[in-house]
C-alpha positions in Angstrom: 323.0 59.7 117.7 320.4 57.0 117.1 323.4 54.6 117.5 324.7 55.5 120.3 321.1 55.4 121.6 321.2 51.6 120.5 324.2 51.0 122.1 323.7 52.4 125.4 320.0 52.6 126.3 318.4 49.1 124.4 321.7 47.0 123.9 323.7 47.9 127.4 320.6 48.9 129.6 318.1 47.1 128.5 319.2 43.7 127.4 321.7 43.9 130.2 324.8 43.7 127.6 328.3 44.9 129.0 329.9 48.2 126.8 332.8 45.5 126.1 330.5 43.1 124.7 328.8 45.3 123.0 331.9 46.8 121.5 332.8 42.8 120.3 329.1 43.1 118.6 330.2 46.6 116.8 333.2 45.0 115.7 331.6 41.9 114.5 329.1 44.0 112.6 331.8 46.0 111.0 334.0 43.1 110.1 330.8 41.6 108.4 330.2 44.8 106.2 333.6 44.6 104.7 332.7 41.0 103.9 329.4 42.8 101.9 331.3 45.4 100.9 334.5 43.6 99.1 331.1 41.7 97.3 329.5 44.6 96.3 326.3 44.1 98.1 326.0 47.5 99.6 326.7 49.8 96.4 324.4 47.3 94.7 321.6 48.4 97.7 322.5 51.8 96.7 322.1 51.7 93.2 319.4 49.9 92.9 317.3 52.5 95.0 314.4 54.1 93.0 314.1 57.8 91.8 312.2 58.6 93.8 313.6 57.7 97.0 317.2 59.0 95.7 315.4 62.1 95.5 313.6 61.8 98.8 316.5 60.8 101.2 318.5 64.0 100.9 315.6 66.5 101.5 315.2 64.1 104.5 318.3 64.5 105.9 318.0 68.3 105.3 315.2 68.6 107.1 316.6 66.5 109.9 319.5 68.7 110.0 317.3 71.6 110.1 315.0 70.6 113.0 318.5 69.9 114.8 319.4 73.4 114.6 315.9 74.7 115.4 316.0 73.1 118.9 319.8 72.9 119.7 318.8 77.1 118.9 316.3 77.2 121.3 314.1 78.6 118.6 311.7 75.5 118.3 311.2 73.7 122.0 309.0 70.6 123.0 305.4 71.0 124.1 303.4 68.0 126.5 300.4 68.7 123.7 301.6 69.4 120.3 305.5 68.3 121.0 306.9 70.9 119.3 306.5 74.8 119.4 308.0 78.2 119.4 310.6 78.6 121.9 311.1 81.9 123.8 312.7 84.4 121.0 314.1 86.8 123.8 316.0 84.2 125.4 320.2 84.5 125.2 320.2 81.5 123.2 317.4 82.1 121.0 318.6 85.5 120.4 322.1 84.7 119.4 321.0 82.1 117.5 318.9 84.5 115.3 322.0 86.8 115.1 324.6 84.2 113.5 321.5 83.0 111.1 321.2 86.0 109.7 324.9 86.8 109.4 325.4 83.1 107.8 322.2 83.8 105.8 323.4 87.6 104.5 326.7 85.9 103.8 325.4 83.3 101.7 323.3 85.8 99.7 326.4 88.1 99.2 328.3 84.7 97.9 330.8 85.0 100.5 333.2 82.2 100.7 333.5 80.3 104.4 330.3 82.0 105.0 329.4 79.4 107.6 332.9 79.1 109.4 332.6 83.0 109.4 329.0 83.4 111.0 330.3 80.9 113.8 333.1 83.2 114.5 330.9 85.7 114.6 328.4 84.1 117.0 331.2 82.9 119.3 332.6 86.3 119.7 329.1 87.7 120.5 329.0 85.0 123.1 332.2 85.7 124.6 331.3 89.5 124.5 327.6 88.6 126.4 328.9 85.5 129.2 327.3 83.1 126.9 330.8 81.3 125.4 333.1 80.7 128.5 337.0 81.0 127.6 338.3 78.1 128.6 342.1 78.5 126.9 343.4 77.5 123.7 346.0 74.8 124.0 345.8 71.0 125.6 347.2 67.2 126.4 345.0 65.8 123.9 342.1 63.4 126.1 343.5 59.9 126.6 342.6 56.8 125.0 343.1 54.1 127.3 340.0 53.4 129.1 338.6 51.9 126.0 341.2 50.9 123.7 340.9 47.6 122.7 338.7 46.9 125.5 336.3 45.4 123.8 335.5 41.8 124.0 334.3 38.7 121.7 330.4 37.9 122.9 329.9 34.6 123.4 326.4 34.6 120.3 325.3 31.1 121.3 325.5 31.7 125.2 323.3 34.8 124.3 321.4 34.4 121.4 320.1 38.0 122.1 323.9 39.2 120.5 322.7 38.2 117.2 319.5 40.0 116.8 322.3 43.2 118.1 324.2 42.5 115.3 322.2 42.2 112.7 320.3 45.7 113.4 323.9 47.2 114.0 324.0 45.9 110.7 321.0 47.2 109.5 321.3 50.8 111.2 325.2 51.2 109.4 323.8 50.0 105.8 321.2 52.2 105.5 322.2 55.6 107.7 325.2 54.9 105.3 323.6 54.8 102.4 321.2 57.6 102.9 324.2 59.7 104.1 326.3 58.9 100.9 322.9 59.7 98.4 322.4 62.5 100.7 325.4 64.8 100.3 327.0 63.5 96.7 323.4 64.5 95.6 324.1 68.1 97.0 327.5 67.8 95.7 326.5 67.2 92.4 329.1 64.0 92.4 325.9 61.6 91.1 326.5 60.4 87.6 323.4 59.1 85.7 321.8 58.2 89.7 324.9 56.3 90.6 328.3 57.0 92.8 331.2 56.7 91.0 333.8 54.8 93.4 330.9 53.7 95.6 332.5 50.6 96.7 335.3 52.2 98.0 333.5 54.8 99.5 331.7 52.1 101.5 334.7 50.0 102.3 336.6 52.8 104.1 333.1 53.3 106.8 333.0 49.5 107.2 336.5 49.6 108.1 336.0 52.8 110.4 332.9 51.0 112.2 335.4 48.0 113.3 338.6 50.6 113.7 335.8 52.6 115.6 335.1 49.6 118.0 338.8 48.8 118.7 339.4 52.1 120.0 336.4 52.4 122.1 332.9 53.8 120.1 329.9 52.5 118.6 329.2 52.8 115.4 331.9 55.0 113.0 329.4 55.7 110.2 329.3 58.6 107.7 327.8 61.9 109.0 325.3 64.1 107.5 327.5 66.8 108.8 329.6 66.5 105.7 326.5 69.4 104.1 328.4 71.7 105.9 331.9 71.1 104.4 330.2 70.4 100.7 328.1 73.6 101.4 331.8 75.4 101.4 333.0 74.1 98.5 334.1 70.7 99.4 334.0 68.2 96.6 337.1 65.8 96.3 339.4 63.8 97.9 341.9 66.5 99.3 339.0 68.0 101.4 338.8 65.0 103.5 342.3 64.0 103.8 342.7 68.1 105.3 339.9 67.6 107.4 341.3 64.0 108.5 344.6 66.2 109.7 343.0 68.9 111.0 340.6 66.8 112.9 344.3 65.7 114.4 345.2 69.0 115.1 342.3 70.1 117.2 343.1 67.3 119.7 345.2 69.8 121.1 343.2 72.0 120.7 340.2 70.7 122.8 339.7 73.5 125.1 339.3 75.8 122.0 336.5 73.6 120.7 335.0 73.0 123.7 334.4 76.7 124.0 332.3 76.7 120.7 330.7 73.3 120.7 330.5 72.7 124.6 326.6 74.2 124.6 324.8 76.4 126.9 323.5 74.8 130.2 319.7 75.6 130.3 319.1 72.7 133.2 320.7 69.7 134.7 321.7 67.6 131.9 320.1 70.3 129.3 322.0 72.0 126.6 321.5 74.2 123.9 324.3 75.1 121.6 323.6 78.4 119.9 326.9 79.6 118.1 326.9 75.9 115.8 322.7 75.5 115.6 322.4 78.5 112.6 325.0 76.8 110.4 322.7 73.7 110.8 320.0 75.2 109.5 321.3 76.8 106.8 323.1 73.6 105.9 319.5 72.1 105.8 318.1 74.3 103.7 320.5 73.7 100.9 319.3 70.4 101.1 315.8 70.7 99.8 316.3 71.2 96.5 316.5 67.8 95.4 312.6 67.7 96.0 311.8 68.9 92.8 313.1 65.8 90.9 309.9 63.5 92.5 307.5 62.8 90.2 304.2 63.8 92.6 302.0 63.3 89.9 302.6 59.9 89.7 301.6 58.4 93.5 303.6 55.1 93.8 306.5 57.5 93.4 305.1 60.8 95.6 304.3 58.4 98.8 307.4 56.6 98.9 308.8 59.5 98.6 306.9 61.7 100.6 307.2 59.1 103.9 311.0 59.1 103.4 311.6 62.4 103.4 308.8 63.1 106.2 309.9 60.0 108.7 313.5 61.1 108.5 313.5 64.0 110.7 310.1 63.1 112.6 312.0 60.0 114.0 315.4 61.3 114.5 316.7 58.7 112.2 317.9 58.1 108.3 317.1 54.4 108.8 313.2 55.0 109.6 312.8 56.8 106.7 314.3 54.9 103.8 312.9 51.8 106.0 309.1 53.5 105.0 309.7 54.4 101.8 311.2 51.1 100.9 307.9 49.1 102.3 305.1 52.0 100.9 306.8 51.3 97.7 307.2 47.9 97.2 303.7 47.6 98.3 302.2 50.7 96.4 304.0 49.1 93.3 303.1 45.5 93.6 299.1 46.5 94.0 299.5 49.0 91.0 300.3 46.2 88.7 303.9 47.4 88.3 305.9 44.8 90.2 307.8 43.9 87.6 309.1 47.4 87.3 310.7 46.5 90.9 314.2 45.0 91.8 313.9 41.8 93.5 315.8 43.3 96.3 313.8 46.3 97.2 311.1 43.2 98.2 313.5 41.4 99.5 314.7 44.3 101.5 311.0 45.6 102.1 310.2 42.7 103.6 313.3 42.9 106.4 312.2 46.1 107.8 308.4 44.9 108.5 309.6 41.4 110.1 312.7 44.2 111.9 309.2 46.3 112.9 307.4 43.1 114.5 310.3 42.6 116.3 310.6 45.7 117.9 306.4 46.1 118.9 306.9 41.9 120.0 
């Protein structure tokens, strides 16, 4: 979502950029990281990431998943003073968001298989039973493609020297929400071998492809999803998962109105919704995420910071990018003062230094 924030609110609405344009610039961006990616620059960015943050990134991204669920639950709402707090645990949503947590959670114990797809099923028929899930029928025209398609359009960079600035963060956004994403779940799905990805590249490749395939049909970024805990969390772990969920994700274009009825949320107020049959499996998902923690070495503090900010910023700022972006800068710089510079890739300064000069951009 942090993309799509980019794209519509700063980019669009703010620098005055047309969606078409702004499509061109997602394009551009995504052409570019094939260009990194047939060079090996991005898996090298991966690699080349310290223990600690390794470590870091995917109890990050658990934690962000986590929060997700907490408020799309209901369970945790803002506050004006302390922004966040206990929602109202006797509200519908609330309450049937407790219910498929602790059916998912029971299942899990119980080493149930599908326990997640089965504790949405659950949920959704206690919403259909209570007025909360509306039917809204099974079968569909899938939704048409054509007021996007390949309406995207070149931008003119050196008419608008603004466009190049866009690029490069869309750029900067994809490498490292990327990046974290990939560490994130092969960590949890114990694909790592020795700290690296096997097949990285390739990995890589296909979401730089998909971020310019993406803008040709019509949407910002294409990026990979921390969503894929979920499917790992089932027992996903090679190929032949993806290329199922690639056709089923086919199949339930004609099946919108089926979907919809799970994943189309609970209206609380105009323009506010909470989504109470899908927020549990987040949480859960989340959870199993954490575990990674205990391979930081906290007793040693140029490694515990770093670290620590990473996995902290993540889901305090909504974004994978903010983290890894303060754990790359607290330890280049908690490194270089401890007298073990030497110890540190040239590019984690090199990169270090990119997200403080991005930083004085944005507060310029």
């Amino acid at each position: 979502m942090g993309h799509n924030f980019y794209f519509a609110f700063t980019v669009c609405l703010t620098l005055g950029v047309s969606w078409q344009h702004a499509l061109g610039a997602v394009f551009i961006a995504g052409v570019l990281f094939i260009l990194l990616a047939f060079v090996g620059l991005r898996e090298t960015v991966m690699h080349i990431l310290p223990v600690s943050l390794r470590n870091g990134i995917p109890v990050g991204i658990g934690l962000l998943i986590a929060l997700v669920g907490l408020e799309w639950s209901g369970i945790v709402v803002s506050h004006p003073a302390t922004y966040v707090t206990l929602g109202n645990l006797k509200s519908a949503p609330a309450f049937l968001s407790l219910f498929g947590l602790v059916v998912i959670a029971i299942l899990f114990a119980l080493k149930v298989r599908g326990a997640i797809l089965i504790g949405i099923l659950a949920s959704t028929v206690v919403g259909l039973a209570t007025g909360m899930v509306k039917f809204q029928g099974v079968v569909s025209a899938p939704p048409s493609l054509a007021p996007t398609f390949f309406k995207l359009q070149i931008p003119n960079i050196f008419a608008k020297p603004d466009l190049i600035w866009v690029i490069f963060v869309f750029i900067f956004l994809d490498l490292f929400d990327t990046v974290g994403t990939l560490i994130g779940v092969t960590q949890q799905a114990g694909l790592m071998v020795d700290g690296k990805l096997p097949k990285a590249r390739q990995a890589l490749l296909s979401d730089a492809i998909a971020t310019s395939t993406g803008a040709l049909l019509g949407t910002s970024t294409v990026t990979s999803y921390i969503e894929s805990a979920s499917g790992i969390s089932a027992g996903g772990r090679t190929g032949l998962t993806n290329i199922v969920t690639a056709l089923l994700m086919l199949l339930a274009l004609f099946f919108n109105p089926l979907i919809k009825m799970v994943g189309a949320g609970y209206q609380i107020g105009e323009n506010a919704f909470l989504y109470p049959v899908i927020a549990p499996a987040l949480v859960i998902v989340g959870s199993l995420m954490l575990k990674n923690v205990v391979h930081v070495d906290w007793e040693d503090v140029t490694e515990a910071i770093p670290a620590f900010l990473t996995l902290l910023m993540i889901p305090l700022t909504f974004s994978i990018t903010e983290g890894i972006a303060f754990g790359f800068i607290s330890y280049a710089l908690l490194k270089l003062v401890s007298g073990q510079g030497r110890q540190v890739h040239w590019l984690i300064y090199f990169l270090a230094v990119l997200f403080v000069v991005r930083y004085i951009w944005l507060v310029g």
